[in-house]
mmCIF entry with sequence, helices, sheets and N, C-alpha, C, O atoms, coordinates in Angstrom:
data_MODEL
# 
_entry.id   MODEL 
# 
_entity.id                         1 
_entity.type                       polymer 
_entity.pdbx_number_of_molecules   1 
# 
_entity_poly.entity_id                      1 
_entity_poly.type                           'polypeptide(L)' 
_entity_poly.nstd_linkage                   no 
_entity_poly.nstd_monomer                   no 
_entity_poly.pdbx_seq_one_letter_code       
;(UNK)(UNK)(UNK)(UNK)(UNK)(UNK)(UNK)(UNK)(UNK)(UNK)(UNK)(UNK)(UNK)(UNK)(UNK)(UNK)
(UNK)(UNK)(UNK)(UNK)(UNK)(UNK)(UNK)(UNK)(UNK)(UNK)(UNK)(UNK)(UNK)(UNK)(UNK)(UNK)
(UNK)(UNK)(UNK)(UNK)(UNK)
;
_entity_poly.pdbx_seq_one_letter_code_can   XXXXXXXXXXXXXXXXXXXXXXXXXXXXXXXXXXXXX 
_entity_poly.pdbx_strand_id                 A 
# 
loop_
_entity_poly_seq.entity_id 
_entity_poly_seq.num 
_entity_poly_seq.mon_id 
_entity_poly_seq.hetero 
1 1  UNK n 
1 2  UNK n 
1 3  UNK n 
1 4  UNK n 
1 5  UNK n 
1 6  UNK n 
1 7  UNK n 
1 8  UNK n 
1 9  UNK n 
1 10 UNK n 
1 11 UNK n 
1 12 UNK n 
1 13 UNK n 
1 14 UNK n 
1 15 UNK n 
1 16 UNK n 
1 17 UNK n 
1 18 UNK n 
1 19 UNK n 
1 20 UNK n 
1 21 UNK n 
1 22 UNK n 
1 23 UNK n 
1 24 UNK n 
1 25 UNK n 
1 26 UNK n 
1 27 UNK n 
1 28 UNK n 
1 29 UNK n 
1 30 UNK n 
1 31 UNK n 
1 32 UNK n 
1 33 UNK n 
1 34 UNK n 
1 35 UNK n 
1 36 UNK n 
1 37 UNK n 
# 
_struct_asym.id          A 
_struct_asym.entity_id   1 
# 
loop_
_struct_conf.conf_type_id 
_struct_conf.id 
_struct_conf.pdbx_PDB_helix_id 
_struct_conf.beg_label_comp_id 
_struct_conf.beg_label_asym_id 
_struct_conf.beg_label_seq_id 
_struct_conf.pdbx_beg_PDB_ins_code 
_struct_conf.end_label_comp_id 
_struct_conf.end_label_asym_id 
_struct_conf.end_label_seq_id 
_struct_conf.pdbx_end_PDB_ins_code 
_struct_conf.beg_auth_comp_id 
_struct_conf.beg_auth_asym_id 
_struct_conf.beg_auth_seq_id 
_struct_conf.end_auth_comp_id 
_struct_conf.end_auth_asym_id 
_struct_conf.end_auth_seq_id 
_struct_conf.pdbx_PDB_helix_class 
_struct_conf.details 
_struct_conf.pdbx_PDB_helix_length 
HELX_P HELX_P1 AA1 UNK A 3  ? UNK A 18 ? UNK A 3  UNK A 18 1 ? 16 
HELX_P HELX_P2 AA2 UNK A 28 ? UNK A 35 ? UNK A 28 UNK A 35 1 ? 8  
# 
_struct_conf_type.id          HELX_P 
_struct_conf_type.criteria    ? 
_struct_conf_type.reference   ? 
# 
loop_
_atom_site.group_PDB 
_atom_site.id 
_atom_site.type_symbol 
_atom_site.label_atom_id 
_atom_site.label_alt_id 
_atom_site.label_comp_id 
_atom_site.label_asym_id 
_atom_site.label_entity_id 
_atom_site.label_seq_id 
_atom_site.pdbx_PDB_ins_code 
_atom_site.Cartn_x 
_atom_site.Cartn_y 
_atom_site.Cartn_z 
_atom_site.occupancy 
_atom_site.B_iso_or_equiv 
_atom_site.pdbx_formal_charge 
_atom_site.auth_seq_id 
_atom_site.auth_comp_id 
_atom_site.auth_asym_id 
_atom_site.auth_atom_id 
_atom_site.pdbx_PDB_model_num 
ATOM 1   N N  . UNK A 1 1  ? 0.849   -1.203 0.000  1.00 0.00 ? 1  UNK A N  1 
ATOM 2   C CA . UNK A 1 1  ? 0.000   0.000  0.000  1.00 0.00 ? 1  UNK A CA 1 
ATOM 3   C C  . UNK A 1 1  ? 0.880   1.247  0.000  1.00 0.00 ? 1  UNK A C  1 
ATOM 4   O O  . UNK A 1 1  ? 1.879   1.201  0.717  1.00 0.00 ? 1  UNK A O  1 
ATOM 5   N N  . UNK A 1 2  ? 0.671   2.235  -0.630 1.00 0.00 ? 2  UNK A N  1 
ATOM 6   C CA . UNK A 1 2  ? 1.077   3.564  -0.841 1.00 0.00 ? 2  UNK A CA 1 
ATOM 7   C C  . UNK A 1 2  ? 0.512   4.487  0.538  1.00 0.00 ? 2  UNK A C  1 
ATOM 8   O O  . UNK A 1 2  ? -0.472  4.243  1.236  1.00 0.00 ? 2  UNK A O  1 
ATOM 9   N N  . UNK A 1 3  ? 1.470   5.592  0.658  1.00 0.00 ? 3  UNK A N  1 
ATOM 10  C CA . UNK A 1 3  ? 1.324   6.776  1.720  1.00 0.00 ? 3  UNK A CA 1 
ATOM 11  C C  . UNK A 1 3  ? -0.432  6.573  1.151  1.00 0.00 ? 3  UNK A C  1 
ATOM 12  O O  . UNK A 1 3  ? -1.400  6.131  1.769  1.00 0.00 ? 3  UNK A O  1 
ATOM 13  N N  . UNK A 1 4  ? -0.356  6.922  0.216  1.00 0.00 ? 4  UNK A N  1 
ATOM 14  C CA . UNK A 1 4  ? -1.791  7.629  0.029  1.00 0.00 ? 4  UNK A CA 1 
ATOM 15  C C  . UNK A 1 4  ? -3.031  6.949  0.348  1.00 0.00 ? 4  UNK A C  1 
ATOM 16  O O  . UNK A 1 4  ? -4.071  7.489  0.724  1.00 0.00 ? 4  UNK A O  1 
ATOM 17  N N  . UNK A 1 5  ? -2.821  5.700  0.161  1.00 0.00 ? 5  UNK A N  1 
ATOM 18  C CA . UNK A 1 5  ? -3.776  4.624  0.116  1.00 0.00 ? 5  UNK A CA 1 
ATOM 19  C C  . UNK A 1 5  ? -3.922  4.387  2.038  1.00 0.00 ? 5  UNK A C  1 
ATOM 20  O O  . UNK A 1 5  ? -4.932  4.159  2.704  1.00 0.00 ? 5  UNK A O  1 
ATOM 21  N N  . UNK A 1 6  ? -2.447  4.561  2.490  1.00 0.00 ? 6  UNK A N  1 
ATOM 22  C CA . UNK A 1 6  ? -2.872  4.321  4.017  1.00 0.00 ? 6  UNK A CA 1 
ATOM 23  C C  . UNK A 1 6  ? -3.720  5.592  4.625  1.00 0.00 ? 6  UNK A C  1 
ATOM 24  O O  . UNK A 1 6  ? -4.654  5.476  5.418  1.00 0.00 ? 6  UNK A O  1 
ATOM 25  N N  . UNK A 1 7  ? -3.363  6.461  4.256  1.00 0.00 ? 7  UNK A N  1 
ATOM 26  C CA . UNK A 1 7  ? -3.985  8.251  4.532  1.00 0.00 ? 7  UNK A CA 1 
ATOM 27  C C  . UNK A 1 7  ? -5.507  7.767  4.241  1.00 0.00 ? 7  UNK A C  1 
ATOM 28  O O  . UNK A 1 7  ? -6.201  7.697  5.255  1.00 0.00 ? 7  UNK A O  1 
ATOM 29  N N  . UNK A 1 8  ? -5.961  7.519  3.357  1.00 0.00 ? 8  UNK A N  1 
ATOM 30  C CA . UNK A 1 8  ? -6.862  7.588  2.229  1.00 0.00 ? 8  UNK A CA 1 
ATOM 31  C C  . UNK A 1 8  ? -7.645  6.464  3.578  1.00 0.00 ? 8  UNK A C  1 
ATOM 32  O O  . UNK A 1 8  ? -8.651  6.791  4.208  1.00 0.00 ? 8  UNK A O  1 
ATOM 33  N N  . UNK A 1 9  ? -7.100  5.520  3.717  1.00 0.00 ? 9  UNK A N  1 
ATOM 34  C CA . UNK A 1 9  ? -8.158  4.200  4.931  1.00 0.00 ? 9  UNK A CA 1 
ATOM 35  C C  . UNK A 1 9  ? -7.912  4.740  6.398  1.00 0.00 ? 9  UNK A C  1 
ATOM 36  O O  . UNK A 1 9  ? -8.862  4.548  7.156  1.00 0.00 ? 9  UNK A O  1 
ATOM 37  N N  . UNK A 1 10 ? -6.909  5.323  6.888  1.00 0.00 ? 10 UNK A N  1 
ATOM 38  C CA . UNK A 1 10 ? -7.216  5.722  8.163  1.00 0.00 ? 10 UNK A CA 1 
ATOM 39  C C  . UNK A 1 10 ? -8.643  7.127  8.190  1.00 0.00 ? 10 UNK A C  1 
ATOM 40  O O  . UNK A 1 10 ? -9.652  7.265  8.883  1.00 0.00 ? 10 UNK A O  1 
ATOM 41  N N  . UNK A 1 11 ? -8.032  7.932  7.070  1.00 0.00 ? 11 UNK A N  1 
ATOM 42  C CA . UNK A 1 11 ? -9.617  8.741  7.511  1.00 0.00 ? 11 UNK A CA 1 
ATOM 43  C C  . UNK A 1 11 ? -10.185 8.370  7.051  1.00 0.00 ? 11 UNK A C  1 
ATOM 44  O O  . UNK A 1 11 ? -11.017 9.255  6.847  1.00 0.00 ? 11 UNK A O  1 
ATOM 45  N N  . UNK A 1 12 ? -10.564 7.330  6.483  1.00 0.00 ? 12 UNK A N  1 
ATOM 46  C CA . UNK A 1 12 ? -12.198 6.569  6.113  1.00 0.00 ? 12 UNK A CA 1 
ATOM 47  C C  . UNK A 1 12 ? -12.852 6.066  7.275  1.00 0.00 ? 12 UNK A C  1 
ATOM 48  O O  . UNK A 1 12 ? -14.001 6.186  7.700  1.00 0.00 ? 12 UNK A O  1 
ATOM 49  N N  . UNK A 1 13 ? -11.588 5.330  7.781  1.00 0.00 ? 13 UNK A N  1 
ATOM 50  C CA . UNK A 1 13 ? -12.313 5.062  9.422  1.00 0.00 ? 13 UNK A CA 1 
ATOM 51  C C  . UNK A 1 13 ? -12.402 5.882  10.297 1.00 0.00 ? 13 UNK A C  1 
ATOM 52  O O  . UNK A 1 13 ? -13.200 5.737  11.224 1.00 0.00 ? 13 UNK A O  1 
ATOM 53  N N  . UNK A 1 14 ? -11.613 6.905  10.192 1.00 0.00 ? 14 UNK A N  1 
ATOM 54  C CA . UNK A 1 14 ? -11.838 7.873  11.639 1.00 0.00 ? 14 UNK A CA 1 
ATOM 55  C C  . UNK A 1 14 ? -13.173 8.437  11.598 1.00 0.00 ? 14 UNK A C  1 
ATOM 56  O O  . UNK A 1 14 ? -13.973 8.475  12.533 1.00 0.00 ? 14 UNK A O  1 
ATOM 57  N N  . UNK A 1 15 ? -13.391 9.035  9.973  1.00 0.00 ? 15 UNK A N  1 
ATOM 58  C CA . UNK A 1 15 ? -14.622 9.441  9.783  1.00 0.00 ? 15 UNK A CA 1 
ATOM 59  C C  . UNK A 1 15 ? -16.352 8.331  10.072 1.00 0.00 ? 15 UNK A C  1 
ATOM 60  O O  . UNK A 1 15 ? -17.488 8.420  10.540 1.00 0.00 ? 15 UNK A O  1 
ATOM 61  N N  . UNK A 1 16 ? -15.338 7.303  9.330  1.00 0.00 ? 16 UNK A N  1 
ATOM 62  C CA . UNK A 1 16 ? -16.530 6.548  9.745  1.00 0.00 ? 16 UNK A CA 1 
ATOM 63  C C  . UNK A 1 16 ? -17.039 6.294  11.607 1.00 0.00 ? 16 UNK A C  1 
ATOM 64  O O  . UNK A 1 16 ? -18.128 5.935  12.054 1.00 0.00 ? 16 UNK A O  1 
ATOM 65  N N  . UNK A 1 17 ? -15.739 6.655  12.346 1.00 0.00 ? 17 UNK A N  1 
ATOM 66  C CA . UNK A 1 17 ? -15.490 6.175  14.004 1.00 0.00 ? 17 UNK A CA 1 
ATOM 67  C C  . UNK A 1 17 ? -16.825 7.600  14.306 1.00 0.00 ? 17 UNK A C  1 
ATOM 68  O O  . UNK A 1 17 ? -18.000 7.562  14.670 1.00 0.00 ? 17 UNK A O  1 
ATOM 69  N N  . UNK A 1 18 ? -16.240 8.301  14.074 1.00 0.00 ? 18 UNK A N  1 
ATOM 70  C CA . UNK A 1 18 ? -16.724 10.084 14.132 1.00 0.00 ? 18 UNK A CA 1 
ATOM 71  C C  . UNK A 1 18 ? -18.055 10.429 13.816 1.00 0.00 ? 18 UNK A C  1 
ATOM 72  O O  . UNK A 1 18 ? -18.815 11.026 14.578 1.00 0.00 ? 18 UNK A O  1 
ATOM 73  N N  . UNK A 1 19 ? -18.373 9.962  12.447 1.00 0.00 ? 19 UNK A N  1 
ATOM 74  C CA . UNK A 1 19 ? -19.830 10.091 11.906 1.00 0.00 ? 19 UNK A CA 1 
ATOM 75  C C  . UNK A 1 19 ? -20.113 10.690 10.623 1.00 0.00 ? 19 UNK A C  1 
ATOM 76  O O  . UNK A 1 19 ? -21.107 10.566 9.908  1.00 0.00 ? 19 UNK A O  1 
ATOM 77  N N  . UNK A 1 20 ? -18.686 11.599 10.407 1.00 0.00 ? 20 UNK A N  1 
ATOM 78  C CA . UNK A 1 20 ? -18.557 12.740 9.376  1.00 0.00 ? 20 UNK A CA 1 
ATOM 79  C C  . UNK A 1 20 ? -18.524 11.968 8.048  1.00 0.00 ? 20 UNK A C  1 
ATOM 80  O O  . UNK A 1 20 ? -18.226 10.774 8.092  1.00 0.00 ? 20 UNK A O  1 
ATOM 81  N N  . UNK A 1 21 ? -18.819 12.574 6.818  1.00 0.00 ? 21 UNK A N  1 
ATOM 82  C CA . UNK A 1 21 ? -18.822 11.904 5.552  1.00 0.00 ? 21 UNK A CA 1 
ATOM 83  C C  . UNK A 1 21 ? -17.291 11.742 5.368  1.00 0.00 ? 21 UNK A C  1 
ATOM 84  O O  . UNK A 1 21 ? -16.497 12.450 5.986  1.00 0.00 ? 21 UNK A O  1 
ATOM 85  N N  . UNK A 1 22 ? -16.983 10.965 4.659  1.00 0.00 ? 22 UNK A N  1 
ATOM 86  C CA . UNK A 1 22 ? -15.581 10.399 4.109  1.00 0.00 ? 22 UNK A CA 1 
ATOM 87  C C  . UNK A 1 22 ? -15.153 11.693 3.313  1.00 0.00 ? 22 UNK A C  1 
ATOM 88  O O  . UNK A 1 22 ? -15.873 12.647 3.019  1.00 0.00 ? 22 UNK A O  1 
ATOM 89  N N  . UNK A 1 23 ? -13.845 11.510 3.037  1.00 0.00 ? 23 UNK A N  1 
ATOM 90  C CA . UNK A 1 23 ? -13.207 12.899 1.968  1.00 0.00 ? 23 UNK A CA 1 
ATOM 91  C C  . UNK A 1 23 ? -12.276 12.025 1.716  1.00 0.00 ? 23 UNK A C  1 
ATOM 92  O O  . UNK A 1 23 ? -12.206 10.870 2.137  1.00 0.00 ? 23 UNK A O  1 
ATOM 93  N N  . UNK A 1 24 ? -11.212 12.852 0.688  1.00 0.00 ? 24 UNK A N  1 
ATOM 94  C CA . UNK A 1 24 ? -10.317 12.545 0.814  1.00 0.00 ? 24 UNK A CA 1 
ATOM 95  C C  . UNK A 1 24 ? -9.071  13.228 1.567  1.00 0.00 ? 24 UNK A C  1 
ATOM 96  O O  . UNK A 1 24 ? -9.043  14.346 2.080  1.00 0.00 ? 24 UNK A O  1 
ATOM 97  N N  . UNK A 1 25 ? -7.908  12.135 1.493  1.00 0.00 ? 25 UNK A N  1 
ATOM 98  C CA . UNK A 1 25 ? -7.068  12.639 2.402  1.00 0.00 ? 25 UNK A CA 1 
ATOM 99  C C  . UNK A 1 25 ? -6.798  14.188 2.238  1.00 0.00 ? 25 UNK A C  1 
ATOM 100 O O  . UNK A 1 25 ? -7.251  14.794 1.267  1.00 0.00 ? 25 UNK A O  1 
ATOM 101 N N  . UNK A 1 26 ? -5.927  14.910 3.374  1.00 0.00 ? 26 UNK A N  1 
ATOM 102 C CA . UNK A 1 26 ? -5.658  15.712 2.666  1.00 0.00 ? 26 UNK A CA 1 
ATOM 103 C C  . UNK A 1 26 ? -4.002  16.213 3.535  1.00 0.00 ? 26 UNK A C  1 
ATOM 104 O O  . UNK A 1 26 ? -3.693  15.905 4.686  1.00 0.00 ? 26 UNK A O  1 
ATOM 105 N N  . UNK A 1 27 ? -3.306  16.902 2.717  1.00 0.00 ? 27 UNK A N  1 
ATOM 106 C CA . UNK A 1 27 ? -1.465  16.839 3.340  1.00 0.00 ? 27 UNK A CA 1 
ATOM 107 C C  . UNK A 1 27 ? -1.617  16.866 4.396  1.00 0.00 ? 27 UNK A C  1 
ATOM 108 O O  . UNK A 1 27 ? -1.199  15.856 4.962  1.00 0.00 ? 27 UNK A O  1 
ATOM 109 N N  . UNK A 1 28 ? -2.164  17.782 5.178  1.00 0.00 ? 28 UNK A N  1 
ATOM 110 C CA . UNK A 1 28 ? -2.639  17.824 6.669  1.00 0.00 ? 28 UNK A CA 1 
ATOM 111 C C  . UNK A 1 28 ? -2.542  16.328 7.786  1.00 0.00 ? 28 UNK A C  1 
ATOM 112 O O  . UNK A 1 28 ? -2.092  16.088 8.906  1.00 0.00 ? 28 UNK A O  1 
ATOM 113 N N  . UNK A 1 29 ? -3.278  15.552 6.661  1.00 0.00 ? 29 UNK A N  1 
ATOM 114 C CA . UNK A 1 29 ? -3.856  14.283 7.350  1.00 0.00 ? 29 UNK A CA 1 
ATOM 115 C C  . UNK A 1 29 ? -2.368  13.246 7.622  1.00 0.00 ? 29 UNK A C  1 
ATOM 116 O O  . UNK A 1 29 ? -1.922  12.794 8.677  1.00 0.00 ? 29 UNK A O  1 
ATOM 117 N N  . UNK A 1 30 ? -1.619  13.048 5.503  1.00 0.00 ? 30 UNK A N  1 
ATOM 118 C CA . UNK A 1 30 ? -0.617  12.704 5.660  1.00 0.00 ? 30 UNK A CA 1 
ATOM 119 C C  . UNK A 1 30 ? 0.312   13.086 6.474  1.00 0.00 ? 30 UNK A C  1 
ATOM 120 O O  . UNK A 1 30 ? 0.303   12.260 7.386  1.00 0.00 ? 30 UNK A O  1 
ATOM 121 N N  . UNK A 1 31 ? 1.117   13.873 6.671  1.00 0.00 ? 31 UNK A N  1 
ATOM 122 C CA . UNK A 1 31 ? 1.743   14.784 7.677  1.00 0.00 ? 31 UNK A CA 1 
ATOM 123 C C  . UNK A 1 31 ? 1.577   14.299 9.125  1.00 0.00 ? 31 UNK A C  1 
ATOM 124 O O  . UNK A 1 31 ? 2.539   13.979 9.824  1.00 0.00 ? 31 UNK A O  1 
ATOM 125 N N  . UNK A 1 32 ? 0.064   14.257 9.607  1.00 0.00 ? 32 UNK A N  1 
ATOM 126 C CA . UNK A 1 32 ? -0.023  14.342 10.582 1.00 0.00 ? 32 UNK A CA 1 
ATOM 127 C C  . UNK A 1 32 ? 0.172   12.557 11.196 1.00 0.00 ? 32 UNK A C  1 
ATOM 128 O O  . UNK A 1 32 ? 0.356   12.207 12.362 1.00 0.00 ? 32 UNK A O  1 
ATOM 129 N N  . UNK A 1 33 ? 0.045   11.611 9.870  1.00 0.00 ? 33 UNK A N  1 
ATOM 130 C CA . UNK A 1 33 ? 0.212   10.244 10.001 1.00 0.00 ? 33 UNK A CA 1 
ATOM 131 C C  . UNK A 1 33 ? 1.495   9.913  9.881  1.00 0.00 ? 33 UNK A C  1 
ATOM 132 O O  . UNK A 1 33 ? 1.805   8.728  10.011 1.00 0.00 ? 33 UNK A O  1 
ATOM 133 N N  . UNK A 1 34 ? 2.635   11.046 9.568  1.00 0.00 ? 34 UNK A N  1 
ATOM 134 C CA . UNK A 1 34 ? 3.794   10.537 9.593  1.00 0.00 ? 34 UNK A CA 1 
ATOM 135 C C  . UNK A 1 34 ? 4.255   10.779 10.989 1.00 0.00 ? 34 UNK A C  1 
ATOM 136 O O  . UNK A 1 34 ? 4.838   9.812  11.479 1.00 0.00 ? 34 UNK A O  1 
ATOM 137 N N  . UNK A 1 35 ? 4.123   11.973 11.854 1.00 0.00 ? 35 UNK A N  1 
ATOM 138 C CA . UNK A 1 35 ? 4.464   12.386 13.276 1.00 0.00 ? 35 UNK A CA 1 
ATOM 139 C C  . UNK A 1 35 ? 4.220   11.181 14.055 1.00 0.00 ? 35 UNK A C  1 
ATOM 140 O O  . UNK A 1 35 ? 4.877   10.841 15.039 1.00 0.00 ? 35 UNK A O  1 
ATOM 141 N N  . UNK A 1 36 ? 2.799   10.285 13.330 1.00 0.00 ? 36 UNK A N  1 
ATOM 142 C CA . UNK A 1 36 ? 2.618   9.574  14.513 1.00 0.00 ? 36 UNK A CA 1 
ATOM 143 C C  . UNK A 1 36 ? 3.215   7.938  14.287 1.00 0.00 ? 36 UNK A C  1 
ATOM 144 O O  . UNK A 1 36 ? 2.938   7.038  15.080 1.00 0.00 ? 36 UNK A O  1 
ATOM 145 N N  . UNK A 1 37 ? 3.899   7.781  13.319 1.00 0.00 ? 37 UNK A N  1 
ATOM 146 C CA . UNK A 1 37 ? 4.979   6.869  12.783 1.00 0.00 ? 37 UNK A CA 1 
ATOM 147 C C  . UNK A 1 37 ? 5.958   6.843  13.743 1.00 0.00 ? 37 UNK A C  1 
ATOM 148 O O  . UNK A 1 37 ? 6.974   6.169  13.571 1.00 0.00 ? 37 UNK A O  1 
# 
């Protein structure tokens, strides 16, 4: 799987955890999934 593709399924689920409609990722998100690497 690609950065993008992992970005792309963690906020699918967070959103889905949350309630909010899905999006797509966005640098913000990546970024913020690498800090927590």
């Amino acid at each position: 799987m690609s950065m993008k593709d992992v970005g792309a399924l963690i906020c699918k689920t967070l959103f889905a955890l949350i309630g909010h409609p899905p999006r797509l990722p966005q640098v913000e998100d990546l970024e913020s999934f690498e800090a927590l690497r």
